[in-house]
N, C-alpha and C positions, 0 to 999 in steps of 0.2 A: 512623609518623605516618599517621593515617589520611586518605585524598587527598580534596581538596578538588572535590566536584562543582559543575556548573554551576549547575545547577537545586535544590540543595542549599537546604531552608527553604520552598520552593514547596509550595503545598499545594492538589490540584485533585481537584474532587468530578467524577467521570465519570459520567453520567447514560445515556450514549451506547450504542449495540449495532451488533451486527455490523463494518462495516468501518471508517469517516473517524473518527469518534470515535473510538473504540477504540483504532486507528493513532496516531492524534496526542497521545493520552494515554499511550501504552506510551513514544511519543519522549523525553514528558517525564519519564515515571517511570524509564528507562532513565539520563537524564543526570542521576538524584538526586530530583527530585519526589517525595514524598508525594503517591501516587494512590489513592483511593477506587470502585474500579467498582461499581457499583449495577444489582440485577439484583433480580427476584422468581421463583419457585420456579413461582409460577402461569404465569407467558410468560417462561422463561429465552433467552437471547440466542440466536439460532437456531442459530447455529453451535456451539454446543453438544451440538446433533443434527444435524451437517452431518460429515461423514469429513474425512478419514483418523481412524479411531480407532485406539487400540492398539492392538495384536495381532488389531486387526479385530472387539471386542468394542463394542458400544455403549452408551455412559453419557452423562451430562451431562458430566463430569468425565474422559470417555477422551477427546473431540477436540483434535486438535493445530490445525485451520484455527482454533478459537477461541483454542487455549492461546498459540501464534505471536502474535498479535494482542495478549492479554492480561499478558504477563511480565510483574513489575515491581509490581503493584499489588497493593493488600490488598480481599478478596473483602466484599460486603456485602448483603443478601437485605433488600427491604422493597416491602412493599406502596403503590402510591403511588397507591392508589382507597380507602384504609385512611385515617381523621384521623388514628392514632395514625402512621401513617408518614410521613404530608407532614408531622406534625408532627418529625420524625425529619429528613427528607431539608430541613426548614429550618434546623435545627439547621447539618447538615454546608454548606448552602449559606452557614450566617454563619459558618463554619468556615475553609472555602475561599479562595484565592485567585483558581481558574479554575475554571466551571461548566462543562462542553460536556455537550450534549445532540444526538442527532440523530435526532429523530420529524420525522413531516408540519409543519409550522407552522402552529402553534397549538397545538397539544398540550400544551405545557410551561404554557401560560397557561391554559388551561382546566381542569387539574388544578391550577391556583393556585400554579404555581411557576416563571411565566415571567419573563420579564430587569425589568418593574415591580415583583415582588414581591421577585423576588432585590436587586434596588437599596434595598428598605425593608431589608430584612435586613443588607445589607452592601454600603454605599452604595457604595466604591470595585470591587464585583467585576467583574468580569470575563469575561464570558457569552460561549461560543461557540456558537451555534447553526448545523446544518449539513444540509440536507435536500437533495433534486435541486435543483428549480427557485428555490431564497431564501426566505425568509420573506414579501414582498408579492409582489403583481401577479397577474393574470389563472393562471397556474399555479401559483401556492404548493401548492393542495392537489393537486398531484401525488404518488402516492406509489410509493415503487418504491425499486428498488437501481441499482448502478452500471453494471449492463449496459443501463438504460433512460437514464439520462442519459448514455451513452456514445450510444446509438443517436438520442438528439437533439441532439446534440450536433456530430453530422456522423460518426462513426468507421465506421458498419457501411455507410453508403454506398463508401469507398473503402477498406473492406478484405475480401480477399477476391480472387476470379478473374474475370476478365472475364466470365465466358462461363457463370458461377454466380451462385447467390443472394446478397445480403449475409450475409458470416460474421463480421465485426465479431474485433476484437482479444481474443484469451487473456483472459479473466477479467472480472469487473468493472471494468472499468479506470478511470473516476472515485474507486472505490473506493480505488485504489492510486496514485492523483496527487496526489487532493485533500488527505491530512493532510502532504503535502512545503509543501502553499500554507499551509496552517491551522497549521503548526508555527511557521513562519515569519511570522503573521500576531500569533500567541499571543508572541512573542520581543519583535517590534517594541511590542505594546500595554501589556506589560512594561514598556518602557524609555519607554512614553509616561508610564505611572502615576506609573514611579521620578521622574519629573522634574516631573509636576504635580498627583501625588496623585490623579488621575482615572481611573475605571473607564470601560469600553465595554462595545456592543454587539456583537460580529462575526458578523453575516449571511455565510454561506458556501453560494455555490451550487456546488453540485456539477459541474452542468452548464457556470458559466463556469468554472471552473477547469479542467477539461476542454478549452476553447476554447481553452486557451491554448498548446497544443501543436500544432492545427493553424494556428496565425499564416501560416506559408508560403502554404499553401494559401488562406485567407482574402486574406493581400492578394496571391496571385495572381486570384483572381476580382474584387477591385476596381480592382486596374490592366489587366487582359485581356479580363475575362467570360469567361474557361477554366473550362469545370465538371472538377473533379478526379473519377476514381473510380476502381475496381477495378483491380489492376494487377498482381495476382501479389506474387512478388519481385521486379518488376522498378523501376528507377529511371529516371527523367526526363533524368537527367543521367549517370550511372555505366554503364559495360556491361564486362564482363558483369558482374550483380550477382543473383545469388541464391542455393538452398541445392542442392549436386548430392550423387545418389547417393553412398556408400559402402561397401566391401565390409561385411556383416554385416547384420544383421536391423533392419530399418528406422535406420538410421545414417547422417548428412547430415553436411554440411562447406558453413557459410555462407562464400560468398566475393563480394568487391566491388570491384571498379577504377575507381578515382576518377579516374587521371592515367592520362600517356601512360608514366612511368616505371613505373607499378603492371602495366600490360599488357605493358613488356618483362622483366619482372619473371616474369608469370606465363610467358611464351612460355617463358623461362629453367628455370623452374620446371618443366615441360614436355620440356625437352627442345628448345627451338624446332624442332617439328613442322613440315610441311610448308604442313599447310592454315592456322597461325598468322601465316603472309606473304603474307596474300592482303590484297592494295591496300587491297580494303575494308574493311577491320577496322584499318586507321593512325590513322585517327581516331575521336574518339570517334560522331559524328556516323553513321558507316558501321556502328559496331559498334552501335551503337541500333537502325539500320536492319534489321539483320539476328540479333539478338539470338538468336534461334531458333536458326539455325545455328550459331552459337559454343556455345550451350546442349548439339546434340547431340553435338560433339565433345569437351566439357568432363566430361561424360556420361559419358563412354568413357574419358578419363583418370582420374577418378576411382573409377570402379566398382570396381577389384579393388586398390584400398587405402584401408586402414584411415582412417576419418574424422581420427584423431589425427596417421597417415602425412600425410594431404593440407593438415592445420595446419600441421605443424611444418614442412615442404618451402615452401609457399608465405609462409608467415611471416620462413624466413630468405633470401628472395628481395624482401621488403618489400611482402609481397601481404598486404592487412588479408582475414584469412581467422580461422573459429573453428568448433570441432565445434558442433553441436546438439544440447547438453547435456538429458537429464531432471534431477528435482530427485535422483535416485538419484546421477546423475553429481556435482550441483552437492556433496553431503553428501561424496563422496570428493575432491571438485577439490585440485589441492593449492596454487595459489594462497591460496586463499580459507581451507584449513588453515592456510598461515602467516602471512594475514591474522587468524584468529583471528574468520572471522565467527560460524562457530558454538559456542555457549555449551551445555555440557551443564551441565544440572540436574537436580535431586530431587525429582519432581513427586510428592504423598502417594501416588498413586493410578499413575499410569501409570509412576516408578520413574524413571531417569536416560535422559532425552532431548532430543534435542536442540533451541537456541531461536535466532532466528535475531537476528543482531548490526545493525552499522548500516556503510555501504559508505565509511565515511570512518573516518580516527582520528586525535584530538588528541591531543597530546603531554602529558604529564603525567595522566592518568587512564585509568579503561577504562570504556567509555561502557555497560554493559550487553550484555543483559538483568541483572540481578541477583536474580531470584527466579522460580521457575516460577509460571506462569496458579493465580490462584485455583480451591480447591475451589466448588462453591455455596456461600453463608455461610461461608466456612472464616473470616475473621474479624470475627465478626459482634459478638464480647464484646469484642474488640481496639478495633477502630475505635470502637464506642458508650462504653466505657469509659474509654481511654488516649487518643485522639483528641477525643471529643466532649465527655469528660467526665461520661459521665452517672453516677450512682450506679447498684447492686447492684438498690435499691429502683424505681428510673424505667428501669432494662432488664427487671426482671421484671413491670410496670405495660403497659411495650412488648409484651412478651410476651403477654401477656395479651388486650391490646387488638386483638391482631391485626397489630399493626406490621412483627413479623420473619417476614415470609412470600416 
């Protein structure tokens, strides 16, 4: 019997590039969705031309930072500065369930296919639109990616080292927040429809979504006036807490003590060494104080074992400790193998590679990916045919027109 998805009958036109759309669209199409990604040949989605490539060769069609992003969905090429394409992408927009787009705001209204036109079309849809700064107010037209609405956001202020520049968090990181809110936003707006027949608008800014991780921190400055910043690995409240040495070529071991049991824990762990019973380090309060010094002798215990050594030893001592895994480690982890996060597929082009899964699992189905990253157009006769509908005669009229570009 063939298992019943969630998203199963959902049908969403992705208009979206690069990261939040994309993301939030793969979630869908991952738990059964009918997805459509929409892309032209003329300005293909940048990551497209971004690495990791196969074997290190470059194509539209070698990147994994796109294909990771992409899984799930059927590939579609159209020109949408073209009439015979916006004529095209209105089709798929009265097709659709859920639109997402994610240009500057306005963009989607100015080529004539914003959430007023989408509503004449298919009065109940359902429009995600998702930029940095929202669609109104004094910065709409800001335009940029997730590592600028990260750095307005507050993140590149307190990350990083005291005593250096702001280095701001691994990756675009609004990029990698925002479609967890917009997935969950597109669920709830779902179950508003089912019960009143009613479509929306969802404005998604990048940048509050983003805000929403540093709460701590915000209402520590409105109860204190404490400005937060740079602070290493180190914690306000935990000591010791950061990543030490381990024997081998650049190879760490995150560790962090929360409690007073977690610190006799590590002494344990250790060996309860000598300089471990020094007064000031009983509490947490002394061990903040002197953080530094616990750091150099911590240093020294770790050094001449193996990062995995310094896991498992403080782990079964009840020390929240964890190697510092590359994504080369995360592909062998063996958690995560019998998790089943990664999905090998049959990509036309780059052959049986791997696509990454989703960090949770419901019982009774398997949430995806279920198909590797479209080619460019790879289905450009599928979707306009089987999907849209069109005849032999009005794809070859598209053709013509300049529509499938």
């Amino acid at each position: 019997m063939t298992e019943q998805l969630p998203f199963d009958g959902l049908k969403v036109a992705d208009f979206s590039w690069v990261g939040v759309g994309p993301i939030t669209a793969k979630y869908l199409a991952d738990h059964g969705a009918t997805v459509v990604r929409v892309e032209t040949e003329g300005r293909p989605d940048i990551l497209r031309i971004a690495g990791p490539f196969k074997d290190g060769v470059p194509g539209p069609n070698r990147s994994h930072f796109y294909g990771d992003f992409n899984a799930s969905k059927y590939g579609l090429t159209l020109d949408l500065k073209n009439q015979a394409g916006l004529d095209v992408a209105c089709r798929l927009i009265e097709w659709a369930d859920v639109y997402i787009e994610s240009f500057t705001a306005g963009t989607m209204s100015a080529l004539g296919i914003g959430y007023e036109r989408a509503r004449e079309l298919n009065p109940d849809i359902l429009m995600v639109s998702t930029c940095l700064m929202g669609q109104t107010g004094s910065a709409r037209s800001f335009a940029g990616y997730g590592f600028h609405a990260g750095a307005i956001a507050g993140y590149y202020e307190i990350t990083g080292w005291p005593d250096l520049p702001p280095d701001g968090p691994w990756t675009a990181y609004t990029d990698t927040v925002s479609p967890r809110f917009i997935a969950a936003l597109v669920m709830a707006a779902l179950d508003h429809r089912r019960r009143t027949g009613r479509g929306q608008h969802i404005d998604a800014a990048q940048m509050e979504m983003g805000l929403q991780f540093l709460a701590p921190q915000i209402i520590d400055y409105n109860a204190s006036g404490r400005l937060v910043s740079r602070n290493g690995n180190r914690s306000d409240t935990a000591a010791p807490h950061g990543a030490y040495p381990c024997a081998g070529d650049d190879q760490w071991c995150a560790i962090a003590v929360d409690t007073e049991q977690q610190w006799d824990g590590l002494r344990r762990a250790m060996g309860d060494p000598a300089w471990a019973g020094d007064d000031r380090f009983q509490a947490v309060a002394g061990r903040l104080a002197h953080h530094g010094k616990i750091d150099e002798h911590l240093k020294q215990w770790t050094s001449d074992k193996t990062a995995q050594e310094v896991m498992q030893l403080l782990q079964a001592h009840g020390v929240p400790s964890g190697v510092v895994q590359r994504s080369s480690d995360l592909l062998q982890d063996p958690q995560l193998a019998h998790r089943n996060l990664y999905h090998y597929l049959d990509h036309p082009e780059m052959g049986n590679i791997p696509y990454t899964g989703h960090q949770f699992r419901i019982q009774g189905y398997d949430s995806g990916p279920r198909s590797p990253a479209p080619l460019l157009g790879q289905h450009n006769e599928f979707v306009l045919k089987e999907l849209l509908g069109m005849t032999d005669e009005d794809m070859i009229e598209a053709v013509i027109a300049g529509a499938i570009a």
